[in-house]
Every structure is written in structure tokens, then in C-alpha cells.
N, C-alpha and C positions, 0 to 999 in steps of 0.2 A: 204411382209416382216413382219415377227413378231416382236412385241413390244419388247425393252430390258424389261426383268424381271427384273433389278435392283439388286442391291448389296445383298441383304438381299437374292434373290432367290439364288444364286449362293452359296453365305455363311451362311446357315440356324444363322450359331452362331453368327453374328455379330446381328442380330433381339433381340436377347435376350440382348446381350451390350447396344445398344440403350436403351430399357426396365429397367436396372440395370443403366445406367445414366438419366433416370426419377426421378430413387428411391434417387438419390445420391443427391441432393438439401433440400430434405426434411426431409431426414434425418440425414445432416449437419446441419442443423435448431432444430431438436427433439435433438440432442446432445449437441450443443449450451444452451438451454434452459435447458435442465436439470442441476440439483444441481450438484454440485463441489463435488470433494473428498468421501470419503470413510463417513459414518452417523458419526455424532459426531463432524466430520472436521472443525476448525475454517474459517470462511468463512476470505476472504482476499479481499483488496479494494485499489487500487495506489490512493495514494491521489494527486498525482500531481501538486497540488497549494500547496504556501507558508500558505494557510489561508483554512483549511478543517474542514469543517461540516456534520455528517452524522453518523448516527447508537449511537446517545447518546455519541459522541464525538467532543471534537471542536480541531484541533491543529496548532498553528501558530508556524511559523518559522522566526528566524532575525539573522544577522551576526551583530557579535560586531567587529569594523577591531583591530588589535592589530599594533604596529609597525611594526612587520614584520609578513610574511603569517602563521611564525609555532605559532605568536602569537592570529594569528585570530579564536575566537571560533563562533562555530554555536551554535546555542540557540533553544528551544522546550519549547513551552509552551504549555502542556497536560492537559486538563480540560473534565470531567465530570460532568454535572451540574443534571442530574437526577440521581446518581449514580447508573446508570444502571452498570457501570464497578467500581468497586473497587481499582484494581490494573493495574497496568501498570510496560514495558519492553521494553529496545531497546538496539536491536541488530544490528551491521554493517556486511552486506553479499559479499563476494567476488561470483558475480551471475556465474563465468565461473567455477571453480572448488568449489562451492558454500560452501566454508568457512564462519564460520560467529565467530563475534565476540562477546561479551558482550559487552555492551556500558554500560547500565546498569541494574542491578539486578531488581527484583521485586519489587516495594515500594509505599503503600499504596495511593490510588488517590482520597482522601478526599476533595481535594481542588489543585486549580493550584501547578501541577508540574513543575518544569523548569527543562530539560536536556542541559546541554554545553558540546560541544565535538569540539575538535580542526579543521577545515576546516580540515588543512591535511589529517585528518585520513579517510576524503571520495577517497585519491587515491586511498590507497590500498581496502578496506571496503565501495565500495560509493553507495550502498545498503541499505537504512535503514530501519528496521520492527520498527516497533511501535504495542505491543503487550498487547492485553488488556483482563483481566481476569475479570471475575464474582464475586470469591470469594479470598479467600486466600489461601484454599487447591487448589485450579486451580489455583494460582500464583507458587503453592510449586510445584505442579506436573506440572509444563509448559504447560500448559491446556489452551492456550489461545482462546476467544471465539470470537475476533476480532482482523486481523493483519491488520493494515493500513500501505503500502510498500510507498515507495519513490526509485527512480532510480537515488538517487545524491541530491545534493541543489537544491530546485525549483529553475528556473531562474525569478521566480519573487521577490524571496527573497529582503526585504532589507537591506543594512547595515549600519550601528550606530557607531560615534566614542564616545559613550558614553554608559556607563551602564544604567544611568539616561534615556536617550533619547530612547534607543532598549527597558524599563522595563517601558517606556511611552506608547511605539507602540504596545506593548505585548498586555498590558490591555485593550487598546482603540480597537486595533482590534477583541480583542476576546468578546466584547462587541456587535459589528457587525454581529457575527456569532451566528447562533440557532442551535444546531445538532438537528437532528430529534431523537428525543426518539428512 
């Protein structure tokens, strides 16, 4: 009796399949590692915690509660400490039909910025870019050279029945954090 030839004998083309899923691992790997986007593209980073440091940026987040929920603001303390970035922008995105909104304008980032925006408005918008520019004509041209995303309020976020007490935890944490240049 002669040996089975095996699959490959019968079907010269599945030889070659096998061969092309050799290639497929390593070159999900070489695509992986290569650079993002199109040259020039601002590079983009979830920051995921309440409390992020990284690329010459530190940003913490706190809930002030209000009495009631449409009273509750969210709070952004955006800091630059080697002014690698200049300016700073945040946007709320609707990620399914990727609406997005202004939250706010361009506005120079000399020193701790604070953004407040209402809890609510993460229902509809609960997407947030945090948009960070070089210069000023790359603020004017929406040229951002760093977007740091959030997918909603970190759930590590705190909240504060005080202005005093949230604008204590701002400072003291953002003391904690070193970005890396």
C-alpha cells in the first residue's frame, strides 16, 4: 500500500496557503510597529487614568458634584511644565458617527490650565481629545502635535463637594506627576 501523499499533494494550492500564513504573524507585527498615519500626523495617546504623564504633559482630572447631575462639572487640569507644548484644545467626540464638538478653543498653555465642562455633556460627547500644539500658528491651523483621547470620565476620577477641596487635589497631584519631556 502506498503512503497518503497528504493534503498539499492532492491540492498543490493549499502548500502555498500554509506559506502565506507563515507570512501573516510577522507581518501583522512589521504593521503594528510601524508609525501611525500619514508623515506630519499628530501622534495620538488614551490616557486612560484620571492622573497622566507623558510626552511633556501632565493632565489630571476631578468631579466637582453639584446638587444635582446637570450641576456636576468635570474639571481638567492641563499642565506643561517644559513648554514643550504651547497651546492646548478639547474637543467632545461622538466616536459612532464621529461628531465632535468644541469644548474648548485654542488658549495659550503657559501655566496650569483648568477646563470645566458639565458631566452631562459626556452622554452625548463622552470622547474627549485633549489637543496640544507646538506653536500658535499650529493652534490657529488645528495642527495639533499631540492628542491625548479619553473614552469618557476615567473611573478612577475623584469627586469634591468643594471648589477648595477638588483645587487642593489638582495641585497636590499634579505635584506627583513628572511628564517625560
Amino acid at each position: 500500500m502506498r503512503p497518503d501523499p497528504g493534503i498539499p499533494a492532492l491540492f498543490p494550492a493549499l502548500g502555498c496557503l500554509r506559506f502565506r500564513a507563515r507570512l501573516r504573524l510577522p507581518l501583522a507585527l512589521l504593521l503594528c510597529l510601524a508609525p501611525s498615519g500619514a508623515g506630519g500626523q499628530a501622534a495620538e495617546i488614551h490616557g486612560e487614568d484620571s492622573a497622566f504623564a507623558a510626552s511633556g504633559v501632565a493632565i489630571v482630572w476631578g468631579v466637582l458634584r453639584g446638587a444635582t447631575e446637570q450641576e456636576t462639572q468635570v474639571v481638567l487640569r492641563i499642565v506643561s511644565p517644559g513648554s514643550r507644548w504651547s497651546h492646548v484644545s478639547v474637543e467632545g467626540v461622538d466616536p459612532f458617527p464621529r461628531a465632535r464638538r468644541l469644548v474648548v478653543e485654542p488658549v495659550t498653555l503657559a501655566g496650569p490650565v483648568d477646563v470645566t465642562m458639565p458631566r452631562a455633556s459626556f452622554a452625548d460627547f463622552p470622547r474627549r481629545e485633549i489637543m496640544l500644539y507646538r506653536s500658535a500658528e499650529d493652534a490657529r491651523a488645528r495642527r495639533p502635535g499631540l492628542t491625548v483621547y479619553y473614552l469618557g470620565v476615567p473611573d478612577t476620577t475623584p469627586e469634591f463637594a468643594s471648589e477648595a477641596a477638588l483645587s487642593s487635589y489638582l495641585a497636590a497631584r499634579l505635584t506627583g506627576l513628572s511628564p517625560v519631556p
